[in-house]
BATILUM-201164 format. One line per 5 residues: number of its first residue (from 1); their letters; for each residue x, y, z of N, C-alpha, C. Coordinates in pm, whole numbers, always signed. Last residue first. Layout:
<nodes>
NUM> A> X:Y:Z:X:Y:Z:X:Y:Z ~ ... .
</nodes>
This chain:
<nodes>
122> XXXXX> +1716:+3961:+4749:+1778:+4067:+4697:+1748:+4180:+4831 ~ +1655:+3582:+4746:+1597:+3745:+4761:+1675:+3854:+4799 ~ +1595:+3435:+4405:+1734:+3465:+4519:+1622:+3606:+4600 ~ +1378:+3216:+4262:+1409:+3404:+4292:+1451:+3409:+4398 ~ +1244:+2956:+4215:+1415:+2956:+4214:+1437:+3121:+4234 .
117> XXXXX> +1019:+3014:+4339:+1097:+2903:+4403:+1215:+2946:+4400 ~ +941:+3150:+4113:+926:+3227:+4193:+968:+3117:+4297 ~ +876:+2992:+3874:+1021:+3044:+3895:+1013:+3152:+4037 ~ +749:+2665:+3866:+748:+2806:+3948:+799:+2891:+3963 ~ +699:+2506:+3585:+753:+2525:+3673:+765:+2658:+3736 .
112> XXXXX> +500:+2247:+3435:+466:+2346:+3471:+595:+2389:+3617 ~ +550:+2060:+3165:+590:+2059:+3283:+571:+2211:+3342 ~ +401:+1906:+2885:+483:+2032:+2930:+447:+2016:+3102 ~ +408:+1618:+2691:+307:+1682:+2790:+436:+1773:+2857 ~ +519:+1462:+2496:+468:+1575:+2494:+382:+1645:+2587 .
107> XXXXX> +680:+1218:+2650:+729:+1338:+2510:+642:+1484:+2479 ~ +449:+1103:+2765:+533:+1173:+2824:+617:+1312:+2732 ~ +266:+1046:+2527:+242:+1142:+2629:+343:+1193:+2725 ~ +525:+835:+2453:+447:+987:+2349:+378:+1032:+2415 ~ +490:+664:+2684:+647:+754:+2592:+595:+886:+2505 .
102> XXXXX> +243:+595:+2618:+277:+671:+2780:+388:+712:+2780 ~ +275:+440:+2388:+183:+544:+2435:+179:+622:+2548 ~ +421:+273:+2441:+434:+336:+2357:+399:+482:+2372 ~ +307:+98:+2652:+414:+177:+2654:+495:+289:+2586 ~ +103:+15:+2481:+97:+84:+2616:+196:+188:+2616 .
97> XXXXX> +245:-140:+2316:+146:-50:+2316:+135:+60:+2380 ~ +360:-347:+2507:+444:-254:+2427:+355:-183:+2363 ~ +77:-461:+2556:+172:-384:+2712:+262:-316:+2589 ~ +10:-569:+2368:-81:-468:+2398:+18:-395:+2467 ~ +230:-740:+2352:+203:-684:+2238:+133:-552:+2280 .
92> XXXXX> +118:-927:+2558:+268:-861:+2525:+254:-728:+2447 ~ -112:-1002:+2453:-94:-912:+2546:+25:-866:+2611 ~ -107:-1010:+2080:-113:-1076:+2205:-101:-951:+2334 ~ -301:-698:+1952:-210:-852:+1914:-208:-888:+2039 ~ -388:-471:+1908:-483:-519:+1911:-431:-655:+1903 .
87> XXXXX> -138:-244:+1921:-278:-305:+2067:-348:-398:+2034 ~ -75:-287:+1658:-15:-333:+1750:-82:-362:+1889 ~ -276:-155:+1550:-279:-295:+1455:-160:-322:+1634 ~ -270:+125:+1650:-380:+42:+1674:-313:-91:+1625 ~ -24:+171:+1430:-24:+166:+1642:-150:+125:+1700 .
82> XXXXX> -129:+139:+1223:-44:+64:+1266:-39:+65:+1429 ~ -269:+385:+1284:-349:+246:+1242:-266:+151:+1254 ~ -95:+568:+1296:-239:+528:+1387:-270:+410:+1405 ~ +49:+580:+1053:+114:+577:+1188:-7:+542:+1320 ~ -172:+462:+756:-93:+614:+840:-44:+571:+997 .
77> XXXXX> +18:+267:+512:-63:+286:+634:-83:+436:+703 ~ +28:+239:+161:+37:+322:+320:-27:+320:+370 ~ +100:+150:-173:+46:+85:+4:+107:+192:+99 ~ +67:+310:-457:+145:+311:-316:+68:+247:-233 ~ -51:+146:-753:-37:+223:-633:+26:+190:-541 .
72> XXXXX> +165:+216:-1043:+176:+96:-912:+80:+203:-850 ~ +196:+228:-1384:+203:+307:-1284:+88:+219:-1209 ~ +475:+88:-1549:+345:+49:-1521:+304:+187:-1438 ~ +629:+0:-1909:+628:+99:-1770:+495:+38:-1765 ~ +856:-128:-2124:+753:-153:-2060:+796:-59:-1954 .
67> XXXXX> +1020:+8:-2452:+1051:+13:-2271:+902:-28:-2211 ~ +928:+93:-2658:+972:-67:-2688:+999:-103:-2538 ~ +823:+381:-2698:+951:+328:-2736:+1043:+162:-2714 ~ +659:+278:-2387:+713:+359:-2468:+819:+351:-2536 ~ +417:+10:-2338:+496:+33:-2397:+548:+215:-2435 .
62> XXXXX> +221:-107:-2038:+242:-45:-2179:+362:+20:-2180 ~ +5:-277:-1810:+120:-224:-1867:+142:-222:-1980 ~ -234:-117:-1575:-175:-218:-1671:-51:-158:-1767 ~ -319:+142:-1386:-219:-20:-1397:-166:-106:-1415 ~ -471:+303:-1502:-521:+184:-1363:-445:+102:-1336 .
57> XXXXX> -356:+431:-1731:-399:+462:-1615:-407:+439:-1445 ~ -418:+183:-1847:-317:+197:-1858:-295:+258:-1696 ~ -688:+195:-1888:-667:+73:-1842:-482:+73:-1786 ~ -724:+425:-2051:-790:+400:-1904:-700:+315:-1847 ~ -406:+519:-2239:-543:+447:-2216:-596:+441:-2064 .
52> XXXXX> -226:+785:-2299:-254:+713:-2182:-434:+628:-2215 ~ +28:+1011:-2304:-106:+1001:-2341:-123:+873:-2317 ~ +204:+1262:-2061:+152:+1132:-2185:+61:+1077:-2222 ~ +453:+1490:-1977:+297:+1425:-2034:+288:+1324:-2079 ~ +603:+1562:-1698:+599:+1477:-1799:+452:+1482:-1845 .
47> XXXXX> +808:+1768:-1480:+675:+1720:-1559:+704:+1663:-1647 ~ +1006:+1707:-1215:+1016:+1742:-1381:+839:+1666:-1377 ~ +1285:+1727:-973:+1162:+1659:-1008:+1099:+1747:-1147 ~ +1651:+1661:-977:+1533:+1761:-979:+1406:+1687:-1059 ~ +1501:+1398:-866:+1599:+1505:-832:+1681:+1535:-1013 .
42> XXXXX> +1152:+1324:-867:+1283:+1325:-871:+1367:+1381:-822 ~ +849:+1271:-939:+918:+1289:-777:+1072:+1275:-809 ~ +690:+1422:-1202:+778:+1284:-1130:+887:+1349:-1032 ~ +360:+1510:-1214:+531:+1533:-1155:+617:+1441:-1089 ~ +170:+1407:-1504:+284:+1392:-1417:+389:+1474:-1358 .
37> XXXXX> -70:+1452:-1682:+11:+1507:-1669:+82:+1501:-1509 ~ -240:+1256:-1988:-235:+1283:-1801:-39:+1351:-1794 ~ -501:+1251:-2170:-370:+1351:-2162:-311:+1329:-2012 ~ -621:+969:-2271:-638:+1061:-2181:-456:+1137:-2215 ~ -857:+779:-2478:-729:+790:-2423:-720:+925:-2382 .
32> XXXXX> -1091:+754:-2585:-1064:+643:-2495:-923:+676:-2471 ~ -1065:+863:-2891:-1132:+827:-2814:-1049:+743:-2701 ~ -828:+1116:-2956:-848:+979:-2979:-952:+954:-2895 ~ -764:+1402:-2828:-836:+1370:-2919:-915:+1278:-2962 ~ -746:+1319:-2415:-712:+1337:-2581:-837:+1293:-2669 .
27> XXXXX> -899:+1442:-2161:-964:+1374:-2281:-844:+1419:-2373 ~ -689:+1479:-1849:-792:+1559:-1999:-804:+1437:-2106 ~ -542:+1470:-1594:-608:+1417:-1642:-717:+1477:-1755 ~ -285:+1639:-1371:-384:+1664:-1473:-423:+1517:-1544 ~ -132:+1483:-1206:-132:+1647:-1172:-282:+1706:-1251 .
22> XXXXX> -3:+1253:-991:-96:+1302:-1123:-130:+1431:-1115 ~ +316:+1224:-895:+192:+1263:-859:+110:+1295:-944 ~ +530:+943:-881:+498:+1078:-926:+381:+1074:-905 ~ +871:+756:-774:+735:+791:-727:+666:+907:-842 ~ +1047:+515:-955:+1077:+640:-931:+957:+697:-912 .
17> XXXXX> +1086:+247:-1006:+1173:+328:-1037:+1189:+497:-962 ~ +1034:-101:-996:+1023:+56:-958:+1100:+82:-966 ~ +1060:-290:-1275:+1135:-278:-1160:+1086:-121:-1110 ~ +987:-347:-1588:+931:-445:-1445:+998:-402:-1301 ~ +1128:-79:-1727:+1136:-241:-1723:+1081:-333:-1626 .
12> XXXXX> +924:+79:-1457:+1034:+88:-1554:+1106:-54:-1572 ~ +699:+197:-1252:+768:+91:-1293:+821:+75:-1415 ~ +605:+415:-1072:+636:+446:-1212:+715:+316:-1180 ~ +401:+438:-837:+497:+417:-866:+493:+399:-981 ~ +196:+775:-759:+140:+645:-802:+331:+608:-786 .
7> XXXXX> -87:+966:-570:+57:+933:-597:+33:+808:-658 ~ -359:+1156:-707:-286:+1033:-659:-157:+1026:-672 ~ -403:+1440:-809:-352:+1400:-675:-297:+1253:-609 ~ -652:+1328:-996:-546:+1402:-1045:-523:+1423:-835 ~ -711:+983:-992:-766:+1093:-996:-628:+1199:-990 .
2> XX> -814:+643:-1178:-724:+716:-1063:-737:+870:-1089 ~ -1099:+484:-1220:-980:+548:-1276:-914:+633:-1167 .
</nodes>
């Protein structure tokens, strides 16, 4: 079952719609169905409650008011792993790697300068 911090996609009639973050997960009354409490990523972003089978929860799809919704997980890579997934292809591939990588060390490596070079003497 998905945990309170997952992001998930909110699918609305079969079509994403709109990202939110689980905030709370509690036992409703009913057996086998849960209180889960949503901040849907909007403008302006807003809580929602609802009550919620496991299975629902996890992905399968159900009805409010006659409207099918699903909640999707998000696919993400983090920026690493993709820049690994690129070294690790033909050797073209590796060299734009490379290069990558000696652009972002350049970008961040600080330049040490002498100002006692540039002091006029007075």
């Amino acid at each position: 079952m998905r945990k309170v911090g997952d992001l998930v996609l909110i699918y609305y009639m079969g079509k994403p719609s709109v990202y939110a973050r689980i905030e709370a997960i509690e036992p409703d009354e009913k057996d086998g169905w849960y209180r889960v409490e949503l901040l849907v990523l909007s403008i302006p972003a807003q809580y929602v409650k609802w009550i919620l089978k496991e299975e629902y929860i996890d992905g399968d799809t159900f009805t409010m008011g006659g409207i099918p919704l699903r909640l999707a997980d998000i696919k993400m890579e983090p920026t690493l792993k993709l820049l690994n997934k690129l070294g690790q292809g033909s050797k073209q591939e590796s060299k734009g790697y490379k290069d990558k990588k000696k652009n972002i060390k350049k970008q961040n490596s600080s330049k040490v300068i002498d100002l006692r070079k540039h002091k006029k003497d007075t």
